[in-house]
C-alpha positions in Angstrom: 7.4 49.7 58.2 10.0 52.2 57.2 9.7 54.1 53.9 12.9 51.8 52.5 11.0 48.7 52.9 7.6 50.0 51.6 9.8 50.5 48.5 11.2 47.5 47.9 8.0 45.9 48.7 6.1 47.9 46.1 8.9 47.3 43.7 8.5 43.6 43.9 5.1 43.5 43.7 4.7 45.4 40.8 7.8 43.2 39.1 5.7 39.8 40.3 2.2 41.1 39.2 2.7 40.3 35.5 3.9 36.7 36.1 0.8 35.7 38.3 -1.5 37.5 36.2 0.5 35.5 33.3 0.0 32.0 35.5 -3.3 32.6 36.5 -4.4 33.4 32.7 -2.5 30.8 30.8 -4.2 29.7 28.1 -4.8 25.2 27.7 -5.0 25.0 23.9 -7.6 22.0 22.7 -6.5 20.1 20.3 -8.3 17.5 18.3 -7.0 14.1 16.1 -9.3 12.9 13.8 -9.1 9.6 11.6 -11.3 7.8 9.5 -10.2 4.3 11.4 -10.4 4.1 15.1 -9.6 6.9 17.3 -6.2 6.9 18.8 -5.9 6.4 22.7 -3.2 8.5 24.1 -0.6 5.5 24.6 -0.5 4.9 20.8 2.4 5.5 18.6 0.7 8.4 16.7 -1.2 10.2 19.3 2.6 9.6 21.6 5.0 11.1 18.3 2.1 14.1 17.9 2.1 14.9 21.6 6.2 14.7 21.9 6.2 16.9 18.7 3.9 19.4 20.1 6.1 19.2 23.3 9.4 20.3 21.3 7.0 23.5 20.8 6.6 24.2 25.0 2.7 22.0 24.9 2.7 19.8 27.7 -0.4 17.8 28.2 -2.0 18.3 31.8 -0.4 21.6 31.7 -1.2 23.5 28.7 -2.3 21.2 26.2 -5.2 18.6 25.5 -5.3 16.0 23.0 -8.8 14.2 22.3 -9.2 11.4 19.7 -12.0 11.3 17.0 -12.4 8.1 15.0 -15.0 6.9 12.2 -14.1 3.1 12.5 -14.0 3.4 8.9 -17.9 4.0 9.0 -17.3 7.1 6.3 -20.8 8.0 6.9 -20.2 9.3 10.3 -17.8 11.6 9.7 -19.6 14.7 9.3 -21.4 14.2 12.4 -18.0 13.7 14.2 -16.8 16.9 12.4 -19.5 19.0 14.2 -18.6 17.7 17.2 -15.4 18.4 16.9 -16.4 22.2 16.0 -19.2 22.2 19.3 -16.0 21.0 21.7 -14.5 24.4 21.1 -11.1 22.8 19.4 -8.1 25.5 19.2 -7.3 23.2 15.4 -7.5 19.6 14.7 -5.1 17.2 13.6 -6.3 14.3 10.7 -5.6 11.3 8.8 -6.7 10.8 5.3 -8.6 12.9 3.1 -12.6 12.4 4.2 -11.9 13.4 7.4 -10.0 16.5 6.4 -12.9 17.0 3.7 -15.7 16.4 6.2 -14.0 19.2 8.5 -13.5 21.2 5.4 -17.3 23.2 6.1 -16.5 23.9 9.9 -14.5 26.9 9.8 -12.1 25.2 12.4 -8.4 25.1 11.5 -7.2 21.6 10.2 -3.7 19.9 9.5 -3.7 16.9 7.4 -0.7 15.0 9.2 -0.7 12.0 6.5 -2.9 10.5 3.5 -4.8 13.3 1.9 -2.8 12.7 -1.1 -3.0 16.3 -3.7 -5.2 19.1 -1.5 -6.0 20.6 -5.0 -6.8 18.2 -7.3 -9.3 16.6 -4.3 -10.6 20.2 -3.7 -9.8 20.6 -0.3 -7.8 23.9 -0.8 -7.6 26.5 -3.7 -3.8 26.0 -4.4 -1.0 24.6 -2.3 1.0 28.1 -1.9 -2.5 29.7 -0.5 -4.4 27.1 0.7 -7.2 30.2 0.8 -9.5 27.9 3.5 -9.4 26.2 7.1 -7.2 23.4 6.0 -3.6 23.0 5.4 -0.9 20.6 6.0 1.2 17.4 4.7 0.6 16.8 1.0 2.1 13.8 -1.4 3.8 13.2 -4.6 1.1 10.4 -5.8 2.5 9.8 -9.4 6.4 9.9 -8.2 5.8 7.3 -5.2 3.5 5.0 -7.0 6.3 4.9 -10.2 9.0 4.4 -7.1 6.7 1.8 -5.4 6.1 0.0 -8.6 9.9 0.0 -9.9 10.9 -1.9 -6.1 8.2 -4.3 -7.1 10.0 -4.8 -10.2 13.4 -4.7 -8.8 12.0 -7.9 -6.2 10.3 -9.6 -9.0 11.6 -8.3 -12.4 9.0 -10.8 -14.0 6.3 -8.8 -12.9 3.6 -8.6 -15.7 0.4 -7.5 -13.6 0.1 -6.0 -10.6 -3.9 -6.1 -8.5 -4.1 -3.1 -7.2 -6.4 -2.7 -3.9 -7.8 0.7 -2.6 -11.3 2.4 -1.4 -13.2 3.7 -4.1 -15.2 5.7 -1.4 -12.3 7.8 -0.8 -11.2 10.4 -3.6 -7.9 10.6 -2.1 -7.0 7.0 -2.5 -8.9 6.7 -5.4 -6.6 9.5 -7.3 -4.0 8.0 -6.0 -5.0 4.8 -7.5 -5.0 6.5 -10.8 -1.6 7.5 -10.6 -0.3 4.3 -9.8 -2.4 2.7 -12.4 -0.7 5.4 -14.8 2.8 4.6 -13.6 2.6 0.8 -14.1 1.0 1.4 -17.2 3.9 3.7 -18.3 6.7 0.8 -17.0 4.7 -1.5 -19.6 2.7 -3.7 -16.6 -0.8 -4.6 -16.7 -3.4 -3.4 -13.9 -5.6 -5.3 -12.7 -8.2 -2.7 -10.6 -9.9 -3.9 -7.4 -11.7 -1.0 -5.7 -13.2 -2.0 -2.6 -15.9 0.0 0.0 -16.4 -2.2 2.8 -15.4 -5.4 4.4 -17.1 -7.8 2.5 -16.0 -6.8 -0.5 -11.8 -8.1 0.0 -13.2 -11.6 0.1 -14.5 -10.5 -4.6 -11.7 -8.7 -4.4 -9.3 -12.3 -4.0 -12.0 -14.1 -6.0 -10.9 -11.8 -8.8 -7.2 -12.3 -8.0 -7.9 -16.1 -8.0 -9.2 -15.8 -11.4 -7.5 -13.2 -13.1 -4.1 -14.3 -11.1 -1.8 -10.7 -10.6 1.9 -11.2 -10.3 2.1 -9.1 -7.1 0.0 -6.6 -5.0 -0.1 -2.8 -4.7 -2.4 -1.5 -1.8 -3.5 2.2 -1.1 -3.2 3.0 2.4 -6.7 4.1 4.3 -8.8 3.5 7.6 -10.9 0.2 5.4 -7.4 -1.1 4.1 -5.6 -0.6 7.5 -8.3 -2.5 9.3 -8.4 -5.5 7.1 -4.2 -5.5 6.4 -4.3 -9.1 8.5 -6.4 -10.4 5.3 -4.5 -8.7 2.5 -1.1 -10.4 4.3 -2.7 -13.8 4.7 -3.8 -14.0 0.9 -0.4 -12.5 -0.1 1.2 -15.5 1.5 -1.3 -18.0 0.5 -0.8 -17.5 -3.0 3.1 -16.5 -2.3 2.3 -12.8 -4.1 5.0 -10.1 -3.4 3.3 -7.2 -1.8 4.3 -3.2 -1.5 2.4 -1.0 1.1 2.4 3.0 1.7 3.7 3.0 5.1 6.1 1.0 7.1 3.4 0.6 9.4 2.1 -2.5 7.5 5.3 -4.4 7.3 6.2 -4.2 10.6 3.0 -6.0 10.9 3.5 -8.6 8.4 3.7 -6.9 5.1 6.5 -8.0 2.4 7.5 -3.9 1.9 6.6 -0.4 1.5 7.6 2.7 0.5 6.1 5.8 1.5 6.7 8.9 4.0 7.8 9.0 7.5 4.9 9.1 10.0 7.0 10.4 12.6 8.6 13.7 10.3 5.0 14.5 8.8 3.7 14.4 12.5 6.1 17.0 13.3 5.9 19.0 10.7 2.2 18.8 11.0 2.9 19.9 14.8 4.9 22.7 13.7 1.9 24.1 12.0 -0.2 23.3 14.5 2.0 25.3 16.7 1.6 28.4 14.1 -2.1 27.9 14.5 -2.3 28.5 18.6 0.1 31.5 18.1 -2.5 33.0 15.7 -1.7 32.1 12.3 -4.5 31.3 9.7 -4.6 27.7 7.7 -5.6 29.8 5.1 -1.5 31.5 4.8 0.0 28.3 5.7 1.2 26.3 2.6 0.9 22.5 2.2 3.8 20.7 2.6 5.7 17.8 1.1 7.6 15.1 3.1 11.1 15.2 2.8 12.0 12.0 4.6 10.6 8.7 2.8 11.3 5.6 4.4 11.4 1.5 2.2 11.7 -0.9 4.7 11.5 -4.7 4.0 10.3 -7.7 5.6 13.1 -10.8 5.6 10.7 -13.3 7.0 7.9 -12.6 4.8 10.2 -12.6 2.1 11.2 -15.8 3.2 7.7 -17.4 3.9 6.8 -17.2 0.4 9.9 -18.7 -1.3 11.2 -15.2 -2.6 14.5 -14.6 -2.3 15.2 -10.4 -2.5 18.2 -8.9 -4.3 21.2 -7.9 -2.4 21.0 -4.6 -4.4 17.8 -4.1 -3.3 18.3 -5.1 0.4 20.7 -2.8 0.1 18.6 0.4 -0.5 16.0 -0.4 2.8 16.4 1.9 5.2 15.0 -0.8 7.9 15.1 -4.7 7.0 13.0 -6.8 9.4 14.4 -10.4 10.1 
């Protein structure tokens, strides 16, 4: 080989080294989700938005990325066993929905984002302040008192009779159950009567409409968690059966049946909650990262559950959803 050609073969080599060193030592960040419901298999509509958000950040899964689902099945007692496996499996941070969860990962030193459902970090204790969380856990927050006094003035602008409103959430979750409070604090300060039905397991919806059958509300507010989401299909039928308007956290429910909601968009507090995630693999502590609030909030309205139970909705109302179902 002449002494040109050794050259410009040495040359190249030592310009191509870096980039197969680089390929062969490409790190695949782990990545956990974690809800107090079921865990979410990777065709779902959360686990898809969180892995197409994490995508706009150059995270492909099967190349340098792995997603794996955690779920209580709204068994609250299992979470802090789930939460040390999370820790044993080596997870580069973790993704959750709802406050236990985030609470029960609180102790493991691995770096969480609360995506949706925590409801206020600080007054829950989850983190020292919302500018410095100070901990392992950071993320979306929520504006309990201003949505519930939203929520509750739609209700009103559907059903301007409305005296009393039952209000359904898990009293086994601090989150929801502060969030209860400030919705019981907002009707109370628009001059309507609450009529509280904390509930902590199945079983305990079918007192719950024993209570509403005695004690009859003029429409339904429910707080969104794992226990509520998995028994929606009996909230709706009960709604309809006793032709009671309804308003729900998250659009989520009315596309399945619901009358309305009001609450933030899944999809923008996934990828925001990817964004910090994103922070997180490139080194940044939860601990710096301050908690968010949504900025997009989505009411969307169901026509033909509307319709089912003789009410007839305001144009002026219809008129503010950003989605109307028909």
């Amino acid at each position: 080989m002449r002494r040109r050609d050794v050259v410009k073969w040495l040359a190249g080599a030592v310009i191509a080294a870096p980039y197969r060193v680089a390929a062969e030592t490409a790190k695949t960040y782990r990545l956990g989700l974690f809800a107090s419901g079921p865990a979410f298999p990777p065709d779902s509509p959360i686990a898809k938005i969180l892995a197409e958000a994490l995508a706009q950040h150059g995270y492909t899964l099967g190349k340098n990325l792995e997603i794996s689902s955690y779920g209580a099945d709204a068994q609250l007692a299992r979470l802090p066993q789930l939460a040390r496996d999370i820790a044993a499996a080596k997870v580069d941070a973790v993704v959750i929905l709802g406050w236990p969860p985030a609470n029960a990962m609180k102790g493991t030193g691995v770096p969480t984002v609360v995506a949706v459902g925590a409801g206020d970090p600080v007054a829950t204790g989850l983190v020292a302040s919302l500018a410095r969380p100070g901990g392992n856990v950071t993320g979306i927050s929520d504006n309990a008192t201003t949505l519930s006094t939203k929520r509750l003035g739609l209700l009103k602008q559907a059903v301007p009779s409305i005296r009393k409103v039952a209000m359904l959430w898990n009293k086994d979750d601090l989150g929801m159950t502060l969030r209860y409070k400030a919705s019981a604090d907002a009707a109370k300060s628009l001059g309507t009567a609450v009529l509280p039905l904390g509930v902590s397991e199945p079983d305990d919806f079918g007192d719950a409409f024993t209570t509403m059958d005695r004690e009859r509300p003029d429409a339904i507010l429910m707080v969104a968690d794992a226990l509520t989401l998995l028994n929606r299909k009996r909230v709706f039928d009960y709604a309809a059966a006793q032709r009671l308007p309804a308003i729900y956290e998250f659009d989520l429910f009315v596309r399945d049946g619901g009358l309305m909601s009001y609450g933030a968009d899944f999809k923008e507090s996934f990828e925001r909650a990817a964004s910090l995630v994103d922070r997180i693999f490139k080194g940044a502590s939860p601990a710096d990262l301050p908690f968010e609030e949504p900025t997009h909030y989505l009411f969307v309205v169901n026509l033909k559950t509307a319709k089912s139970i003789g009410l007839e909705l305001p144009p002026n109302l219809l008129a503010l959803a950003d989605e109307v179902i028909e």
